[in-house]
N, C-alpha and C positions, 0 to 999 in steps of 0.2 A: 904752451901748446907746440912751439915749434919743435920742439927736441921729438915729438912724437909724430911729424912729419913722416908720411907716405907717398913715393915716388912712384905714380903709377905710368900706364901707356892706354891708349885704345885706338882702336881703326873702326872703319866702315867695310871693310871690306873693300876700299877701292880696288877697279879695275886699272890693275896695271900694265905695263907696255912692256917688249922686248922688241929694241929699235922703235922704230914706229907702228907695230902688229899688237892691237890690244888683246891679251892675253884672254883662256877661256874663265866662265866664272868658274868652273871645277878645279880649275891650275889656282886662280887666285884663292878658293877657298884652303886645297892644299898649302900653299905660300902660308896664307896665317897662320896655320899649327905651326910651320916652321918659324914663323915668327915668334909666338908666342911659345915654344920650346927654349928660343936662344935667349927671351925675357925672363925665365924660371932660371935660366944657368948663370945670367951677368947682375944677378941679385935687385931686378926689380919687383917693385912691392903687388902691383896689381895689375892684371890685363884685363882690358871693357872690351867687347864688342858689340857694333850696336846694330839694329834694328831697320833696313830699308827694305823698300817692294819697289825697285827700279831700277833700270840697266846698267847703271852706272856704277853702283854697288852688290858685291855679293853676298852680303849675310843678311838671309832674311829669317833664321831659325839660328837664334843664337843660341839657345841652351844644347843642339845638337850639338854645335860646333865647340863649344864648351867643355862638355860632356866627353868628345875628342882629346881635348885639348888636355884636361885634366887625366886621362888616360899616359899621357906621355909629361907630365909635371911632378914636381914634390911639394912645392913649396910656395908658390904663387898663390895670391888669390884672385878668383877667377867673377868676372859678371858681366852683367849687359851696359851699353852705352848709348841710347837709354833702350827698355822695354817700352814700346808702343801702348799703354795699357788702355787708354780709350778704345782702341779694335781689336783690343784680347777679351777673353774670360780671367776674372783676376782667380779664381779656382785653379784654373788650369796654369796660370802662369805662378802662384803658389808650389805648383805641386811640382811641375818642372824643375823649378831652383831648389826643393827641397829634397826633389832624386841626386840633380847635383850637387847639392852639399853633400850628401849620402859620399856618393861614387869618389868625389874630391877629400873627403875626411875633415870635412869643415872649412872648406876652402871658398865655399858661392857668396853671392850677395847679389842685387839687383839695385840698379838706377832705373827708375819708375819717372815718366813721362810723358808729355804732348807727342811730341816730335814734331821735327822742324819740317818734315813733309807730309803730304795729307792721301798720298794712294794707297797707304790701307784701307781709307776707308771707303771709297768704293769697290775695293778688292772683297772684304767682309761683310761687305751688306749692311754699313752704318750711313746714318746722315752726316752729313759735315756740318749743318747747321745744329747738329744738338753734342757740336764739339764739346763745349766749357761741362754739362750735363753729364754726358759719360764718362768726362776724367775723373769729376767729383763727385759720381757714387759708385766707380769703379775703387777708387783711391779708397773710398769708406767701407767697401767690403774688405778692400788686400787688408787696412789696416786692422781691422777684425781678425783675418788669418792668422795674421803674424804673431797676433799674441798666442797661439796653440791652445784655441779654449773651443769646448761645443760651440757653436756658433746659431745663435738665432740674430736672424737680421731681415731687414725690409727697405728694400729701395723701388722705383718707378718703374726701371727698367728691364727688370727680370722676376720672376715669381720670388716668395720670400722664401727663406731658409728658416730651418726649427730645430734646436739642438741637434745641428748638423756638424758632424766630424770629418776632417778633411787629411787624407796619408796619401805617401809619407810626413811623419812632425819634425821637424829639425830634431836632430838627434841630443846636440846639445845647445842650452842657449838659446836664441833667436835670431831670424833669418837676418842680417843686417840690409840696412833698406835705406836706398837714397831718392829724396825727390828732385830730379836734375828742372833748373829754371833758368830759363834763357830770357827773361824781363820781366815777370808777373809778380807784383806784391804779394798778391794771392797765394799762389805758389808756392812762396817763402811759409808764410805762415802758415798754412794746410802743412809744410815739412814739422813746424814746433807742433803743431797739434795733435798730428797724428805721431808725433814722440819718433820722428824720425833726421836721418841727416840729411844736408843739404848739399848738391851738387850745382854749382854757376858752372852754365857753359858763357865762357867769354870768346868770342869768336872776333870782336874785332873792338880796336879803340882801347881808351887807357884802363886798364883792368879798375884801376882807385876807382873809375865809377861807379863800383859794384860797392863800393864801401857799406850807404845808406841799406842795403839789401842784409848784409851781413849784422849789420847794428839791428834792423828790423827783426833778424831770426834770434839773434841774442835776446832783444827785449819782449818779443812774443813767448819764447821758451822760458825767462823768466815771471809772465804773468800767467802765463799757463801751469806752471810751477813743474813745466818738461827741461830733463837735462838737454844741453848743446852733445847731439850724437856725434857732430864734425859739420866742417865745413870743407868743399872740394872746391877743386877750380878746373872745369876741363877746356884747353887751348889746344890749338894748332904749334906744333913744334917739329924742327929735324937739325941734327947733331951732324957735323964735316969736321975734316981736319982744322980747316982755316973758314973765317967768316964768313973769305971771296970765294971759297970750294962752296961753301952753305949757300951764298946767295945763288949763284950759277948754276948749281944745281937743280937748283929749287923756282924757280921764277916761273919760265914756260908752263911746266908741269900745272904751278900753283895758280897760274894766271890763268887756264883755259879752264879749273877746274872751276875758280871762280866767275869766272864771266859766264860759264855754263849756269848755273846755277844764279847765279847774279840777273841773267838776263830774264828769266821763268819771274823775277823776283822783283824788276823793273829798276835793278841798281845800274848805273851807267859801266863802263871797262874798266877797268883795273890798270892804272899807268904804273909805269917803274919807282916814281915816285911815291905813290899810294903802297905801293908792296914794300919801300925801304922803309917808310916813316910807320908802316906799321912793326916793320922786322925791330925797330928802332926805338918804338916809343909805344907801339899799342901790344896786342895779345899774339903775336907771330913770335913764337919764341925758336930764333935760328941762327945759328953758327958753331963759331968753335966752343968745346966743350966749357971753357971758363964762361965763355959772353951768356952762353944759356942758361949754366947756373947763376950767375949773376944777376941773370933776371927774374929766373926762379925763387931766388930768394925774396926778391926786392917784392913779388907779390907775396908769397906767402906770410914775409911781415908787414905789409899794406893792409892784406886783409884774415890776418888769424887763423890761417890753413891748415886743417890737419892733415889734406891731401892734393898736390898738384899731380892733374891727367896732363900727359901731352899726347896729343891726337897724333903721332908720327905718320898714318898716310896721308897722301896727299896726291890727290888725282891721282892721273898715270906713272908718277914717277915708281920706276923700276925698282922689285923686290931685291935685288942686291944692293942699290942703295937702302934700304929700309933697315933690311937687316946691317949694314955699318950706321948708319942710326941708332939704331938699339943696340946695337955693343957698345959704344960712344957713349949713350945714356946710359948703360948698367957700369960701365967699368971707369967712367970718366965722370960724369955730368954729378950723376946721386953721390960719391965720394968727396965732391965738392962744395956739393949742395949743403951737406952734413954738417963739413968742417965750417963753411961759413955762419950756418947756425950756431954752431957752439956747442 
């Protein structure tokens, strides 16, 4: 599996800073096509954007920005990171990725999930308590879709459908579909059933924990008698000349963005120490170009990857840093990553 390793990126859209002036989200959303322009030219494999409805992040209509994005690319594959699908219509978020496959020439894909935050849902008029309910017969229609068949289906929460057709069809193939799972057994296994792949977001601690999770979708896919689509890994990462350029860089920016978020969330501060021993030992993949592919690998043969995301933003830190990040990862990191594989 490793020789078919996929070096991807994705952002949130963070709101980044110039000096200490946080930028508008219309400048931050511009900054992403830029980004994702200079990830299509330094030969990275795939760019995510993902999914938020709060200040702090600016993409909350990722197929638009997509859609953009693939307008100024060739070769990139382009998706979400993840789709919110509990407060979409999976009809409509079908149809979306399959204009963008169209417009990209087969370029879309979708990571399908929870999400780690919950203001969609009273943004779209859902309950929060019939969270786990909407993922799992949103999940069981998309997966209906995706096969490109008339569609008769029946669930609780919306009228039923009756040799119903849904266009555009992916033109060629099928729409490729990832279930991203941030700790749920469940999770895993709804990816083997519904004959799709698996995205682990590992955001913090020793990636080898996720091992049991990986073995799980392995042996659900073979009793199900579904192939293994792939397995992903999406982490926080950013590429400097030097380790101490990486760390310095990146601490402030990365500590406030955590403690923001941390605190909504009741985690205690984030000390110097907790940001090294993660840079060091857990899921913060960051420094000079060798140290990160070196860690790159060491998960990818931990846990059987056929694709590592690195989340390159991170808080406010400044879009000129990002973009020498992603040159770093396209022209240093993945040529490394490669050769170490074999």
């Amino acid at each position: 599996m490793a020789n078919h390793v996929e070096l991807g990126v994705d952002t949130f859209g963070d709101v980044t800073r110039v000096g200490d002036t946080l930028l508008p989200h219309a400048q931050v959303l511009r900054n992403v096509m830029a980004e994702a322009v200079l990830a299509d030219q330094v030969g990275i494999d795939f760019f995510g954007v993902g999914e938020h409805h709060r200040g702090d992040f600016a993409i909350s209509a990722p197929e638009v920005l997509l859609a953009a994005i693939a307008g100024q690319t060739s070769r990139i594959r382009l998706g979400s990171a993840v789709t919110v699908l509990s407060s979409d219509d999976p009809i409509r978020v079908f149809q979306r990725f399959s204009t963008l496959d169209a417009v990209s020439n087969g370029r879309a894909e979708v990571i399908l999930g929870r999400g780690s935050f919950t203001e969609s849902f009273p943004l779209f008029g859902f309950e929060l308590q019939q969270y786990e309910t909407l993922f799992e017969e949103k999940l069981d229609l998309f997966a209906a879709l995706v096969q490109q068949q008339a569609i008769t289906w029946q669930g609780k929460l919306r009228p039923p459908l009756k040799n119903q057709r849904v266009f555009p069809p992916i033109e060629t193939g099928r729409l490729k579909t990832w279930i991203g799972v941030g700790g749920s057994p469940e999770s895993v296994v709804r990816a083997a059933r519904y004959d799709m792949a698996l995205m682990l977001a590992i955001i913090g601690g020793d990636p080898r924990r996720f091992k049991p999770y990986v073995e799980l979708y392995h042996r659900a896919c073979r009793e199900l008698g579904t192939p293994v689509h792939g397995i992903g890994v999406h982490s926080h990462g950013y590429v400097a000349e030097t380790d101490a350029a990486a760390h310095e860089d990146l601490f402030g920016d990365y500590k406030q963005m955590r403690d923001r978020i941390g605190g909504e969330r009741g985690w205690p501060p984030m000390t110097r120490a907790d940001f090294d021993s993660e840079a060091t030992r857990g899921s913060l993949y960051i420094g000079a170009p060798e140290t990160v592919a070196r860690r790159i690998v060491a998960t990818i043969q931990a846990l059987g990857l056929s694709r590592f995301e690195m989340k390159y933003s991170m808080g406010a830190l400044p879009h000129d840093k990002l973009m020498r990040s992603l040159e770093l990862y396209g022209t240093k990191v993945i040529p490394l990553v490669r050769e170490m594989l074999g």
